[in-house]
C-alpha positions as CSV (number, residue, x, y, z in Angstrom):
1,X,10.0,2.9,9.6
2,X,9.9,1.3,13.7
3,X,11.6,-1.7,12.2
4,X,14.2,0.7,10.4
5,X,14.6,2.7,13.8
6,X,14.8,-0.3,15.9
7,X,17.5,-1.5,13.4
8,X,19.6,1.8,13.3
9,X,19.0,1.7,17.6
10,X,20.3,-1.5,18.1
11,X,23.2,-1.8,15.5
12,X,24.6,1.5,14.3
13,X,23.9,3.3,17.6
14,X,24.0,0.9,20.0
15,X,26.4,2.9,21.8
16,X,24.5,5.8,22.3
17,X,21.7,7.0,24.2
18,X,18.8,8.8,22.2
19,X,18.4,12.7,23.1
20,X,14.8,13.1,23.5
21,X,11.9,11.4,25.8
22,X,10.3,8.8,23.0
23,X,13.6,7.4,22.6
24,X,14.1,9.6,19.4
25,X,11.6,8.2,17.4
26,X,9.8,11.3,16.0
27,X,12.9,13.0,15.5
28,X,13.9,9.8,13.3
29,X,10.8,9.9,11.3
30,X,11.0,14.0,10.8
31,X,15.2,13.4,9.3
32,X,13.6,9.9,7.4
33,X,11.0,12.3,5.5
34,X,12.9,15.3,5.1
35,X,15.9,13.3,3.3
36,X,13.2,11.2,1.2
37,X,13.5,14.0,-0.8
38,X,16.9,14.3,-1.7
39,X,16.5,11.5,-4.9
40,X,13.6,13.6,-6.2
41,X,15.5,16.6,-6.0
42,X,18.7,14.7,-7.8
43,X,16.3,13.4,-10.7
44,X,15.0,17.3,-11.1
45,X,18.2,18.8,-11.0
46,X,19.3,15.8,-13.7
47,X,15.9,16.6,-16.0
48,X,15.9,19.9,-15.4
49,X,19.4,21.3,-15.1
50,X,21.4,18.7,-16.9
51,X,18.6,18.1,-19.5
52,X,19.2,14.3,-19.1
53,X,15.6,12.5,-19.2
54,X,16.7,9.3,-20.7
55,X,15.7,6.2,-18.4
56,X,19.5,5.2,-17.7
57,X,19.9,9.0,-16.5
58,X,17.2,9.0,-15.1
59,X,17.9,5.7,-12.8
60,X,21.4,7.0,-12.0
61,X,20.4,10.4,-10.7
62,X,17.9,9.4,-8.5
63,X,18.7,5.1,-7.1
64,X,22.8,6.0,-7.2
65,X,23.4,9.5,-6.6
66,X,20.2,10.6,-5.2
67,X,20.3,7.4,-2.7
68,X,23.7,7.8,-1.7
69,X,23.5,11.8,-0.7
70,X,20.3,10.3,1.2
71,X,21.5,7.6,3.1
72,X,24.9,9.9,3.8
73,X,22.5,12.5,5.1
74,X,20.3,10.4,7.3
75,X,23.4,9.0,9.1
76,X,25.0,12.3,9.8
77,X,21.8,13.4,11.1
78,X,20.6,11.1,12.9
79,X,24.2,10.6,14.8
80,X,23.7,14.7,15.5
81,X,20.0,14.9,16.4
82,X,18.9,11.3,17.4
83,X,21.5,9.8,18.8
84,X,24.3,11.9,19.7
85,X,27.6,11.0,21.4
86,X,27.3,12.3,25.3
87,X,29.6,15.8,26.2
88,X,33.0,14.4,28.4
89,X,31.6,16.6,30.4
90,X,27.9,14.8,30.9
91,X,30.6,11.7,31.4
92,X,32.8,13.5,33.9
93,X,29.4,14.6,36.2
94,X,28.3,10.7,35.9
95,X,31.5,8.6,36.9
């Protein structure tokens, strides 16, 4: 997870400062865990719900879907919480 944060830091967010005093490391973490749960819960919903337990189902609910709500997730949230863009007024006070 440092090596993913230090990749998201310096490539996706380079731009932007972190919000919080360790750079937004924990709050990175926190968002990476929480959303590590959004296959699991696609792969239940498919089982459970759908009542789709094949393998190919299976796969596609949770490494397509399941990957793709994740990864959407994490980016949204880590452009709010970790690394948000600064208020025109925070830029106005600076410059």
């Amino acid at each position: 997870m440092v090596i993913s944060f230090n990749g998201t830091k310096q490539w996706a967010f380079r731009d932007r400062q972190a919000r919080h005093a360790d750079g937004g490391l924990m709050a990175f973490v926190g968002i990476n865990l929480i959303t590590m749960t959004i296959p699991v819960i696609c792969l239940w919903i498919s089982r459970n719900s759908l009542g789709l337990d094949d393998p190919i189902s299976d796969n596609i609910s949770a490494n397509v879907i399941g990957l793709l709500l994740a990864n959407a997730a994490r980016f949204v949230l880590f452009r709010q919480f970790v690394f948000p863009n600064p208020d025109r007024a925070d830029r106005a006070e600076v410059g």
